[in-house]
C-alpha angles and dihedrals in degrees: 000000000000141000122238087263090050106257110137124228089284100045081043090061099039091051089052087048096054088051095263093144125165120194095239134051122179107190118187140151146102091272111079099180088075089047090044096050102047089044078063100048083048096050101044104032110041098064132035118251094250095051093054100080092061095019109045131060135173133189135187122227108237097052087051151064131207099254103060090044096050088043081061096045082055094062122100117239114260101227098343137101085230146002126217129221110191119186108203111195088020095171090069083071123112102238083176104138096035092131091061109087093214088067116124104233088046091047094052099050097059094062108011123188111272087212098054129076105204108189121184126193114198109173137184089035158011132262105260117267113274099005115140092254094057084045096055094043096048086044086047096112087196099038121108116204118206116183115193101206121183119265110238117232100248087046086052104084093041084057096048086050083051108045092044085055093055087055093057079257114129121197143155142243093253090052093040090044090052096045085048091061096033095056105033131248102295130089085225088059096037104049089039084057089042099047089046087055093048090065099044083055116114108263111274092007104135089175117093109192139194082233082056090051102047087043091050113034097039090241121167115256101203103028109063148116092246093056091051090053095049081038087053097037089054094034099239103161101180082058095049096051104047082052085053106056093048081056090058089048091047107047087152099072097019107050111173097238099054090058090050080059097057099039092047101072096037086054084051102042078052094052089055089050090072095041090054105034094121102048115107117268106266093042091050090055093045082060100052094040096227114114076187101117089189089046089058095040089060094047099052082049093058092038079060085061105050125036130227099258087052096052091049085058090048097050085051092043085053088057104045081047099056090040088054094053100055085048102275113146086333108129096174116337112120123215101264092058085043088062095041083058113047087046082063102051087046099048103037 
């Protein structure tokens, strides 16, 4: 979820927002709300309302070609200081050529117009390694590649913490973890369910809460996958249980292999743990990618609890699980047997 200088989708951002411009984007990834984002702040904050009509184009991919985009990023601005040229589906494009360097878009790329932004959003996916696309673009001295990569479910609430922060916004894991399950696995889902809770935020209030979460989304306070977790990590098996079995009435919103998911990467950052328990603090930290003092601490509370060789069967008992839910190797147990099992196995 990096540029090609390093800044992530929110320094990206920033830096367009200070006026740091560079003629050419190259966005690119699986996760099409950060493409989608920084096409905006392109769109609607370069230019002034009044200059886009003569200023401003945009094309779609499938209805263009290259040439015809890179003979518009030529142009010179009409009362403007710039012009921007934004390509929105940018992988229905024909890239066929590449290799000529009299290619337009080669061409182009070796000397762009200072007084253009060209901006291409090429979503779902990336150009191959090593095609000649790939090769232009990382040879491009003023491109900047941005690849929006998908945030895995363990790294979502870490991002949530982070991205609040960024809008003068504080929270907590619990808070982030219980956002993450309410509103699904996507930064799409997640950032629709959290704008909708910002409004609904007391006025001047710069604190969002688990408490918030549970008032406004109607999110159950006791059965979640959140309290399982914090259940799991102090062994308490009556609470784990009883977790457990409105799981098992609710398969709908608490499919068993979702909560595998979830379970999965906090059982392996635990297993590090172990493996890095000597190192200093900060590095520590840097390892488990958390910069959240409290969440360590109650890891390495929970690592306390469960050894090594412990950890290692329950990782393996994850996976089997998992692998029995969706048919593998399962002749008759349903779900919710499958789930009173494996909490067994991980808590005796």
């Amino acid at each position: 979820m990096a540029s090609k200088k390093g800044s992530t989708y929110q320094e990206l951002i920033q830096e367009i927002r200070e006026g740091k411009v560079s003629p050419v984007y190259f966005l690119m990834g699986e996760e099409v709300y950060f493409i989608d984002r920084i096409t905006e702040v392109l769109e609607k904050e370069l230019l002034p309302e009044e200059q886009r009509a003569f200023n401003q184009l945009v094309f779609y991919g499938k209805d263009s070609d290259l040439r015809m985009i890179i003979e518009a990023a030529m142009r010179h601005p009409m009362m403007s200081d710039r012009q921007v040229v934004l390509v929105k589906e940018a992988q229905d494009l024909s890239y066929k050529g590449l290799e000529d360097e009299h290619h337009p878009l080669a061409s182009y790329l070796r000397h762009p117009n200072p007084t253009t932004v060209l901006a291409f959003a090429y979503k779902h996916r990336k150009p191959e390694r090593g095609s000649a696309l790939l090769k232009l673009l990382q040879g491009c001295e003023g491109c900047r590649l941005f690849e929006a990569a998908p945030i895995r479910d363990y790294e979502m609430p870490e991002w949530i913490m982070s991205h609040l922060s960024g809008r003068g916004i504080q929270t907590d894991m619990k808070a982030a973890m219980l956002l993450t399950e309410y509103a699904g696995d996507t930064i799409s889902n997640v950032m629709n369910a959290l704008e909708k809770l910002l409004l609904l935020l007391p006025e001047g209030e710069t604190r969002l809460t688990a408490a918030h979460i549970e008032k406004y989304a109607g999110y159950s306070k006791e059965f979640n996958i959140f309290e399982l977790q914090k259940a799991i990590a102090t062994r308490d098996v009556s609470k784990a249980n009883r977790i457990a079995r409105h799981f098992c009435n609710d398969p709908k919103n608490h499919p068993l292999q979702k909560t595998i998911a979830f379970l999965y990467p906090y059982f392996l950052k635990l297993m590090l743990l172990h493996s890095y328990r000597n190192l200093p603090r900060q590095e520590l930290k840097k390892k488990m990618k958390t910069n959240s003092d409290y969440y360590l601490r109650e890891l390495e509370k929970t690592a306390q609890r469960y050894s090594f060789t412990k950890l290692r069967g329950i990782m393996a008992a994850l996976r089997k699980t998992d692998a029995r839910s969706k048919g593998i190797g399962n002749v008759s147990a349903d779900t919710c047997e499958l789930m009173k099992e494996l909490l067994f196995y991980i808590l005796h």
